[in-house]
C-alpha positions, 0 to 999 in steps of 0.5 A, spaced: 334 617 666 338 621 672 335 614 677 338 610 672 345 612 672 346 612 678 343 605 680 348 603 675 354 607 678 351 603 685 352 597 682 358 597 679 363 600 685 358 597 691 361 603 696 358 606 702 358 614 701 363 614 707 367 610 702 367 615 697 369 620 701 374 617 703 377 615 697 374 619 691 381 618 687 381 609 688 373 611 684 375 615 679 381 611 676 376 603 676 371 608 672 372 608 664 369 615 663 369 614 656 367 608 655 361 611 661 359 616 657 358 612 650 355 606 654 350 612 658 348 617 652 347 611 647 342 607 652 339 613 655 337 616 647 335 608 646 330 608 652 328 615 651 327 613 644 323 607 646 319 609 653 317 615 648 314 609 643 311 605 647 308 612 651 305 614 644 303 607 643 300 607 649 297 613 649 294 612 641 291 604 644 287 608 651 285 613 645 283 607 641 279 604 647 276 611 649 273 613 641 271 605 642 267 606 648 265 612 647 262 610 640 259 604 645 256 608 650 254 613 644 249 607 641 247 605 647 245 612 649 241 612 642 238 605 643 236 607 649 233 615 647 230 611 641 227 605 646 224 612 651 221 616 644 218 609 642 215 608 649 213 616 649 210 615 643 206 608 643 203 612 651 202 618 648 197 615 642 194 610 647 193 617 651 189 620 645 186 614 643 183 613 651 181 621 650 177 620 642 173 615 646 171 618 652 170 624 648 166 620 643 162 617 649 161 625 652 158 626 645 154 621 644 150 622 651 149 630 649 146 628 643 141 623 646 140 628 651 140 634 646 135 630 641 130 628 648 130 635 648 129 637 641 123 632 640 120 635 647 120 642 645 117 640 638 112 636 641 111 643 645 111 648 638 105 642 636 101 643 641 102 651 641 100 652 633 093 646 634 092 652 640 093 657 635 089 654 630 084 653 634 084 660 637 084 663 630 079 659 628 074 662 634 077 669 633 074 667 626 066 664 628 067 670 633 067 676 627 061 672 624 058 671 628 058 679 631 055 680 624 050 676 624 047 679 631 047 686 628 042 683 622 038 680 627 037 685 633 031 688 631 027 682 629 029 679 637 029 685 642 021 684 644 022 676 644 028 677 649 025 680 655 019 675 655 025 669 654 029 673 658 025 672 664 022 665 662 030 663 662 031 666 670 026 663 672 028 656 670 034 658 673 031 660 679 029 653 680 036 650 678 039 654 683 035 652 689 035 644 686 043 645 686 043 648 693 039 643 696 044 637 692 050 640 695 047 640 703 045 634 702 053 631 699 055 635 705 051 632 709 053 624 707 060 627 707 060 628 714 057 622 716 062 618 713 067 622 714 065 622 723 064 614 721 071 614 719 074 618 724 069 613 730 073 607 727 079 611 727 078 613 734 076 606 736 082 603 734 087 608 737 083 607 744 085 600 743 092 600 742 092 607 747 088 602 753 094 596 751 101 600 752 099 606 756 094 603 762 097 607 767 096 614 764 089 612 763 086 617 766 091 623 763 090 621 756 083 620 756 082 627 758 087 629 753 083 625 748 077 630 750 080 637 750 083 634 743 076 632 741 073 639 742 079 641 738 077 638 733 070 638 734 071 646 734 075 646 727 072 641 724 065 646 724 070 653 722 072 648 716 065 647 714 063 654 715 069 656 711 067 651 706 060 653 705 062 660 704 067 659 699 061 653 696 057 660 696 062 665 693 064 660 687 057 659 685 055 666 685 061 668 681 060 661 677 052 663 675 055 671 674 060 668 668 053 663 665 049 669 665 054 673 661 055 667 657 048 666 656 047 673 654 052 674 649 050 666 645 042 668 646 044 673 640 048 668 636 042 664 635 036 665 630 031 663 634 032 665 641 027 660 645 032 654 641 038 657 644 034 658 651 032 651 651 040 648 649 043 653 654 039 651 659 040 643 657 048 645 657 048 648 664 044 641 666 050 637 664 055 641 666 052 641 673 053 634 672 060 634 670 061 638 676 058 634 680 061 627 678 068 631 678 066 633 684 065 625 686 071 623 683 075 628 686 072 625 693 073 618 690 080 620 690 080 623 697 077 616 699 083 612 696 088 616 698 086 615 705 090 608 705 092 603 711 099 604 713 102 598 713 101 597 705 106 603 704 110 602 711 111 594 713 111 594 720 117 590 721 121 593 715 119 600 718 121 598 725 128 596 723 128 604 720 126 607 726 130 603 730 137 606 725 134 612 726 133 613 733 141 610 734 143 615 729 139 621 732 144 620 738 150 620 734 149 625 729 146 629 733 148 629 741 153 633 741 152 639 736 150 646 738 143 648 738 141 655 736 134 658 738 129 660 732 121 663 731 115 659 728 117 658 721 110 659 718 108 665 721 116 667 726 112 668 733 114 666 738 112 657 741 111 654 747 113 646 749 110 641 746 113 634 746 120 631 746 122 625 743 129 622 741 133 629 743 129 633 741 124 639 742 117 641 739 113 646 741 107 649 738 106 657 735 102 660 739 099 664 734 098 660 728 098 653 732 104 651 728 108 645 731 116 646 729 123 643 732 127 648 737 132 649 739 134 647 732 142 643 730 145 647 725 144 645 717 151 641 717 149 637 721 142 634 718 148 635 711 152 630 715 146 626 717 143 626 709 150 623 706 152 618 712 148 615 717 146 608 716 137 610 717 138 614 710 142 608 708 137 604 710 131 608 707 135 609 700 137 602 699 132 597 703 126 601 705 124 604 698 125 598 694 121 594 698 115 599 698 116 602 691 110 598 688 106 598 693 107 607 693 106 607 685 100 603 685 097 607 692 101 614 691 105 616 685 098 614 680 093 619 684 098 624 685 100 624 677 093 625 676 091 630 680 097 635 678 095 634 671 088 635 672 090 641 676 094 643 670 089 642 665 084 647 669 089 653 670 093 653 665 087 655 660 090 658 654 097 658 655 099 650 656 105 648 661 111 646 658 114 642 665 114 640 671 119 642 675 119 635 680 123 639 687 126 632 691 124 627 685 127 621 689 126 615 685 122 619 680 117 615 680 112 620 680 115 623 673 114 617 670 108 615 672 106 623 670 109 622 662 105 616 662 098 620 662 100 627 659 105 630 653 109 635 658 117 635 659 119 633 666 125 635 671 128 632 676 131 637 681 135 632 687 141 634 690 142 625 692 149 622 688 145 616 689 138 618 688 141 623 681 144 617 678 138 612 678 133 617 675 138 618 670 138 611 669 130 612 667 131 617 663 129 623 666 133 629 666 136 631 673 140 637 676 143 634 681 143 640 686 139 643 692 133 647 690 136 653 695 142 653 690 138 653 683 139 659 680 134 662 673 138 659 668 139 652 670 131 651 669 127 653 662 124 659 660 117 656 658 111 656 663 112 651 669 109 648 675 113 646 681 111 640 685 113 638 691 112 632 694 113 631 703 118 635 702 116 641 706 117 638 714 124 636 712 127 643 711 131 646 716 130 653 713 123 654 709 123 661 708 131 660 704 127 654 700 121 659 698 124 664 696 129 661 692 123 658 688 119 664 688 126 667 685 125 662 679 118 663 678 116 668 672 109 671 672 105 665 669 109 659 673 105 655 678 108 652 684 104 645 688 106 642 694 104 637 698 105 636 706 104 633 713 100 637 717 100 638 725 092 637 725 093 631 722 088 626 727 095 621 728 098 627 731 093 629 735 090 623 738 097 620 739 101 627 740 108 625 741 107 617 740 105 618 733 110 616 728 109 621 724 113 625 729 120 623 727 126 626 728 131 628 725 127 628 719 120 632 721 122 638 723 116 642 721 109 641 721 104 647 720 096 648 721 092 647 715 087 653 716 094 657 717 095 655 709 087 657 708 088 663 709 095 665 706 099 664 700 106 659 701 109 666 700 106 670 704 107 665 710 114 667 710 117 673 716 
């Protein structure tokens, strides 16, 4: 208001402030200081009236304008908490309803492996209460009998000496004509083993006189001293066979004698039994000796040619992966020094070949890698290089038939009629397969015998296409298992070719001698360096693949000692 009445005051005198210093009088007299003071009181009331209106109106409006804006923002802010709940709430149920699904899935295979199990188990309690009937029922005819022999002995004492020493004659004889059966079988077995060998050998010198003429010299030397070897070991093995061929046989007539003698009281005549007993022990000669037929039989087929299981132009591009992936997997790792895994003396060089070094036991005639890369490398080699790949995806698959057919049914038959013969009373409930692969071998296995099958295969890719056949699998190694990832009920271990591929055998024994219970068994199958590939060819053999053959132990060294007991 001040500023305003001196603006007025400005405009009516129109006077600088010199002038008015100068003429204070002149002023006061033009101004109408009455007429002034009503004209500013009114109007200074009026417009601070007026300003204070509109100020208050103004005010009132910006309140208006912020509740209005508030109350805007306070709906958008709503409409958009709703629209972020809404969203929440749809994520969270799309959440559950992903997670009910994957749950149900997770239940649904737990019961399909639950009922597998189940039925397997019930399958085991069947066959044990049949065992125990069985058994009772023997237990039963055993008393019966026993009550009988005591109403009978008297009235056979005098007959038994007289059929007693008639029967041991007859034996007598039996004995001889066997003895004489079994030198013969041997002899025939020997013959084609040494025609087998001559056409082996024969074959061999060819390839050996085409790709390696300018040692000529060297390797037929060579060839002899290994002959003589062989000639050598060959003779022991048969002297070892003959002693063993004795042994059994004087326990095996030791127990029918016994056996003979305790059913001679059973019967109410003594010369009918003597005659059926005598009958009996034919035909269990000649079980035994179509067994042993079959058996051989067996053997015969599993000595397949190479090429059925190993195309030579599929095998070739393998070894060609494997030697590339040798240098780059392999070259530049530190190497550390190690004893003889079978018997932990010390070796001697034998051969080189793609990097790495061989030498033979000098005790126990072993053939073994050293100096030896570190576990991590061999892990690295297993999981990336592009030979493991090969094999996995190329190489199997195209020999998976062929290795059914010439491998896997005979190696199915021959564990179970290893089963069959030491299981005796107590029947085995699994089969606890070390390496399964490709599972074939459990297949073909559950095909011919009611018995529960694990796979044990620390391969991502192998693991996932056994569970595609429905087995049961524990994707680890055998050296991490621990007792209660396997059964409680009697097992027997397999492995198959495994045991030339382990960095550390002595760990992997130990661990499965660690999971065994006292009933358990463990069979096991692999190269030997007295194989007649090895011998002749040495280091040109292709069973000498590094890095995947690491061990190859002396077959008579096993004669001699448990898988157990071989280990430092």
């Amino acid at each position: 208001m001040k500023n305003v009445l001196k603006n007025t005051i400005r405009k009516k005198i129109n006077l600088s402030r010199k002038k008015l210093i100068e003429q204070p009088l002149k002023i006061l007299k033009k101004i109408n200081i009455k007429k002034l003071t009503k004209f500013t009181s009114s109007s200074l009331a009026e417009k601070y009236k007026n300003f204070k209106e509109r100020a208050k109106q103004k005010e009132l409006h910006r309140i208006k304008l912020l509740k209005e804006e508030k109350i805007k923002e306070l709906k958008n802010e709503k409409l958009e908490q709703e629209k972020q709940k809404n969203e929440e709430i749809r994520l969270i149920k799309q959440n559950e309803l992903n997670l009910i699904k994957e749950e149900k899935q997770k239940i649904e295979k737990q019961e399909k492996l639950k009922v597998k199990i189940i039925k397997q188990q019930q399958q085991i309690e069947r066959k044990k209460i049949k065992l125990e009937a069985q058994r009772i029922k023997a237990e039963e005819q055993k008393l019966i009998d026993e009550e009988e022999e005591k109403t009978r002995q008297d009235d056979l004492k005098l007959k038994e000496e007289k059929l007693r020493l008639e029967f041991f004659e007859k034996q007598r004889i039996r004995q001889e004509q066997q003895k004489a059966k079994i030198e013969n079988d041997k002899i025939m077995a020997l013959e084609r083993q040494n025609a087998r060998e001559a056409k082996q050998k024969i074959k061999d010198e060819e390839e050996r006189l085409n790709n390696i003429e300018i040692d000529k010299q060297k390797k037929d030397a060579q060839r002899l001293n290994e002959e003589e070897h062989k000639l050598n070991y060959q003779k022991q093995k048969l002297e070892e066979i003959e002693q063993n061929i004795k042994k059994i046989e004087v326990e095996r007539l030791r127990e029918k004698e016994i056996k003979i003698l305790n059913e001679a009281d059973e019967l109410r005549e003594k010369e009918k039994q003597l005659r059926l007993k005598e009958q009996l022990e034919i035909e269990e000669l000649k079980e035994l000796r179509l067994n042993d037929l079959n058996q051989k039989k067996i053997e015969e087929e599993l000595q397949i040619k190479e090429e059925e299981i190993r195309p030579k132009k599929i095998f070739d591009e393998y070894l060609k992966l494997t030697s590339i992936d040798t240098v780059t997997f392999f070259k530049n790792v530190n190497k550390e020094e190690v004893n003889c895994p079978a018997c932990n003396k010390k070796g001697k060089f034998w051969a080189n070949k793609q990097g790495f070094t061989y030498q033979e036991c000098s005790d126990c005639l072993s053939i073994y890698v050293n100096p030896r890369p570190p576990l991590s490398a061999f892990n690295n080699y297993y999981r990336d290089s592009p030979s493991t790949k090969f094999w996995a995806t190329t190489f199997y698959k195209e020999t998976e038939n062929s290795r059914r057919e010439k491998l896997w049914k005979p190696k199915a038959q021959m564990i179970k009629d290893r089963i069959l013969k030491y299981q005796k009373n107590n029947p085995v409930n699994f089969i606890i397969d070390i390496g399964g692969g490709y599972g074939v071998f459990d297949q073909e296995i559950s095909k011919i015998m009611e018995i529960g099958t694990i796979v044990i295969e620390p391969s991502v890719h192998l693991a996932e296409i056994c569970r595609n056949k429905d087995l049961i699998v524990i994707e680890k190694f055998m050296e991490n298992i621990l007792p209660h990832d396997i059964p409680t009920a009697r097992k027997c271990y397999v492995s198959f070719e495994l045991f030339e591929h382990l960095h550390n055998p002595k760990a992997f024994l130990e661990t499965v001698y660690n999971n065994m219970n006292s009933e358990d068994f463990f069979i096991f199958t692999t190269l030997s360096g007295m194989g007649i590939d090895i011998q002749l060819l040495g280091p040109n053999s292709n069973a000498l693949s590094p890095p995947h053959h690491l061990n190859f132990f002396f077959f008579f060294f096993f004669k001699q000692k448990t898988a157990y007991e071989m280990l430092p």
